[in-house]
C-alpha positions in Angstrom: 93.7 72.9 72.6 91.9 74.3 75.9 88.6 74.4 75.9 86.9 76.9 77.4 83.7 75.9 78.8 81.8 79.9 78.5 78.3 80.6 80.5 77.2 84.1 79.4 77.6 87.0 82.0 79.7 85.0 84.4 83.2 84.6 85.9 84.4 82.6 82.6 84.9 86.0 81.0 88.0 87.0 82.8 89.7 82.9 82.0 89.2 84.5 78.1 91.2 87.2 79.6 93.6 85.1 80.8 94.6 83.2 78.0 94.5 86.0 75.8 96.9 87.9 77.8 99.0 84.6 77.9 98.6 84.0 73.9 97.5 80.8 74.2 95.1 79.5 71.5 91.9 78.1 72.9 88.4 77.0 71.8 84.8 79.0 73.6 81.6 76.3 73.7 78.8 78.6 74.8 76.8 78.2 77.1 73.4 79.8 78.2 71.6 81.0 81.4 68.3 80.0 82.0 66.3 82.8 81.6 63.6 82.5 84.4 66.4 81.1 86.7 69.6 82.5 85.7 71.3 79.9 86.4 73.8 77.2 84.1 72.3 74.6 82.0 72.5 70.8 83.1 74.6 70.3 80.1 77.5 71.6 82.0 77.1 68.9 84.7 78.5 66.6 81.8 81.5 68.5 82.0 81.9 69.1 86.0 79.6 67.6 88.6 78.8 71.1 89.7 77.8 71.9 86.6 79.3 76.0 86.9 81.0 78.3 84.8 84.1 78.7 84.6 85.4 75.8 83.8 88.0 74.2 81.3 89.2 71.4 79.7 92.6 70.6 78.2 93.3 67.3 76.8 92.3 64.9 79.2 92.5 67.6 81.8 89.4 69.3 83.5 90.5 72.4 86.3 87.0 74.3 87.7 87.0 77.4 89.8 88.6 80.7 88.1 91.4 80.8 90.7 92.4 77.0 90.0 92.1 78.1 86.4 94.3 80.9 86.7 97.1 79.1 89.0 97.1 76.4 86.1 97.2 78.3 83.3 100.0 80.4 84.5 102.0 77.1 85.4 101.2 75.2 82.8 101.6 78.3 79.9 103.0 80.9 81.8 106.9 80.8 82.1 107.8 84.5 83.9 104.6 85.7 82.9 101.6 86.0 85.4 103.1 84.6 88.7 105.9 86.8 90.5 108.4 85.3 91.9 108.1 83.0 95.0 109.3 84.5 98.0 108.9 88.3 97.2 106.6 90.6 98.3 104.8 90.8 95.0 104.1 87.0 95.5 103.2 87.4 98.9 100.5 89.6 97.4 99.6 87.4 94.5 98.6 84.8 96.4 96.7 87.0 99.1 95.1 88.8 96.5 93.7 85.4 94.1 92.1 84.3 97.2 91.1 87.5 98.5 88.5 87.9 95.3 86.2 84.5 96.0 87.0 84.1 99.4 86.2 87.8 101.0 84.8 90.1 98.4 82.3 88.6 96.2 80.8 86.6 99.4 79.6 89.9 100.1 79.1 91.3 97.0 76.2 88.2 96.5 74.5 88.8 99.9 73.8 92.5 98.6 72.5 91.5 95.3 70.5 88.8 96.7 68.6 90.9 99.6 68.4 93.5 97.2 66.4 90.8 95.4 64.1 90.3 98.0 63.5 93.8 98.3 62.5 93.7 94.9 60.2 90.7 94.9 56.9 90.1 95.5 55.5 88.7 98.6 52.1 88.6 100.8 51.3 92.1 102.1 51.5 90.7 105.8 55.3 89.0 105.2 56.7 92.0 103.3 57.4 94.4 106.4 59.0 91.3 108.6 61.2 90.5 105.4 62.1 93.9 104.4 63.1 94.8 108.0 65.2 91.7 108.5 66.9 92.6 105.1 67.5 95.9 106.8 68.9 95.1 109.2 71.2 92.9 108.0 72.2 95.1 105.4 72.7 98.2 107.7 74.5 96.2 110.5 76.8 93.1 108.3 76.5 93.5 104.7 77.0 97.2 104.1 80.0 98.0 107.1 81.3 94.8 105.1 81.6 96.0 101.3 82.7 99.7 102.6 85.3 97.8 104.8 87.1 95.6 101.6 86.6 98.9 99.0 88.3 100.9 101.7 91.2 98.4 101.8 91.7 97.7 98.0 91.2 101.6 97.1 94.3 102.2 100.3 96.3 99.6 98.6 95.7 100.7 94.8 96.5 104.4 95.7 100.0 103.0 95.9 100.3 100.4 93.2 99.5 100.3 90.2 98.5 96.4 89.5 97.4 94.4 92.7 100.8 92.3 92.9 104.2 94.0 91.8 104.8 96.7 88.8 103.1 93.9 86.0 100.1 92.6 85.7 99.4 89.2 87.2 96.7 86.1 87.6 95.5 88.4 90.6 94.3 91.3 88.8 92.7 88.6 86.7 90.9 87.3 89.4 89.6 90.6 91.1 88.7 92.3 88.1 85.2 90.2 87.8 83.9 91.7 91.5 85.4 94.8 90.9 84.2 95.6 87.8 80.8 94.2 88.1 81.0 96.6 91.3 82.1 99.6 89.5 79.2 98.2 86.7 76.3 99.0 89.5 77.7 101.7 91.4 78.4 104.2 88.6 77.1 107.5 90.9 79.7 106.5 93.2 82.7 108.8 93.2 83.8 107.4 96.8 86.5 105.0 95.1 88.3 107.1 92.3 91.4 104.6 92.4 89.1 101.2 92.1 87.3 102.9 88.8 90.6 104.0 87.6 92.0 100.6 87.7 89.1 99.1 86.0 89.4 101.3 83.4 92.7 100.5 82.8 92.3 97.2 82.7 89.5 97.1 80.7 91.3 98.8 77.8 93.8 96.6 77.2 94.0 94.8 73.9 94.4 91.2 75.4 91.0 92.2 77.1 88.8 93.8 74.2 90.1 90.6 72.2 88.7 88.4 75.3 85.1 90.4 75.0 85.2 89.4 71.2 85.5 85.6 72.1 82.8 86.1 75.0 80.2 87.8 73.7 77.6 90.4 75.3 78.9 91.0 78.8 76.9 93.6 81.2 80.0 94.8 83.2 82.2 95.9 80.6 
């Protein structure tokens, strides 16, 4: 049985998804951020070297990073299901869109939260102006033009489909919902993206992923 390998609040929520969508029985082991760091505990080092969530184990088989996940689950457990067909369109935009998620969009997503951090934190009265203007600048000249740039381009390309590859749902929409709903999850007074907070809540109230929040436990961006 696969066994999903489940830090709290973190990208391993949306392989629960996954395999409930695909009906295939797995096993959570819970795991738990350090409070004062936030981070994973070492104990997941004994599972992968990197010691992050998600990762999974099946048999004598170990797959880390969500999109790896996703690809191998839908291989392995799949058949038609999760993966259009190679050579369309639709696949064309599976593929684009799985990477898309880690490899543009969240990259982002975690410098904002991070200098927003710094904003937040304490420092010595005589740093704090030379920080916070750095941050600023960065913010208002990389960071910000870069987020509005991606939300522009995924709201353009969900005013026309429904699902991010094709007329079904697929291992891509699995893969973008964690930045786009923790997104939609912190930008709640925003009305600038109607289609992205549609699409959230659509996938959000499917069965497949209410049973997924059942097996995960407390999650902030649902």
């Amino acid at each position: 049985m696969i066994v999903v390998h489940h830090l709290n609040n973190s990208r391993s929520q949306r392989v629960l998804w996954a395999l409930e969508e695909l009906g295939v029985p797995y096993e959570v082991k819970r795991y738990e951020r350090d409070l004062k760091t936030n981070l994973a505990p070492n104990t997941l080092k004994k599972v992968h070297p990197l010691g992050k969530s998600p990762v999974i184990t099946d048999g004598s088989i170990t797959v880390a990073e969500s999109g790896a996940i996703i690809e191998y689950l839908a291989q392995t457990y799949g058949g038609d299901d999760f993966t259009p067909d190679i050579g369309t369109e639709a696949h064309r935009q599976y593929i684009y869109w799985l990477h898309f998620a880690e490899g543009t969009l969240m990259p982002q997503l975690l410098l904002k939260i991070i200098f927003e951090k710094i904003l937040k934190s304490t420092m010595p009265f005589f740093v704090k102006p030379i920080a916070r203007g750095i941050v600023k600048k960065v913010m208002k000249g990389y960071v910000g033009p870069n987020i509005t740039g991606n939300l522009d381009f995924i709201e353009s390309h969900l005013k026309n489909n429904e699902w991010f590859a094709g007329e079904e749902l697929s291992g891509a929409d699995i893969q973008m919902s964690f930045p786009l709903e923790a997104w939609v999850a912190k930008s709640s007074n925003d009305n600038n993206y109607p289609e992205i907070t549609a699409y959230v809540k659509r996938f959000q109230a499917r069965s497949a992923y209410q049973k997924a929040l059942k097996s995960g436990g407390h999650y902030d961006y649902a």
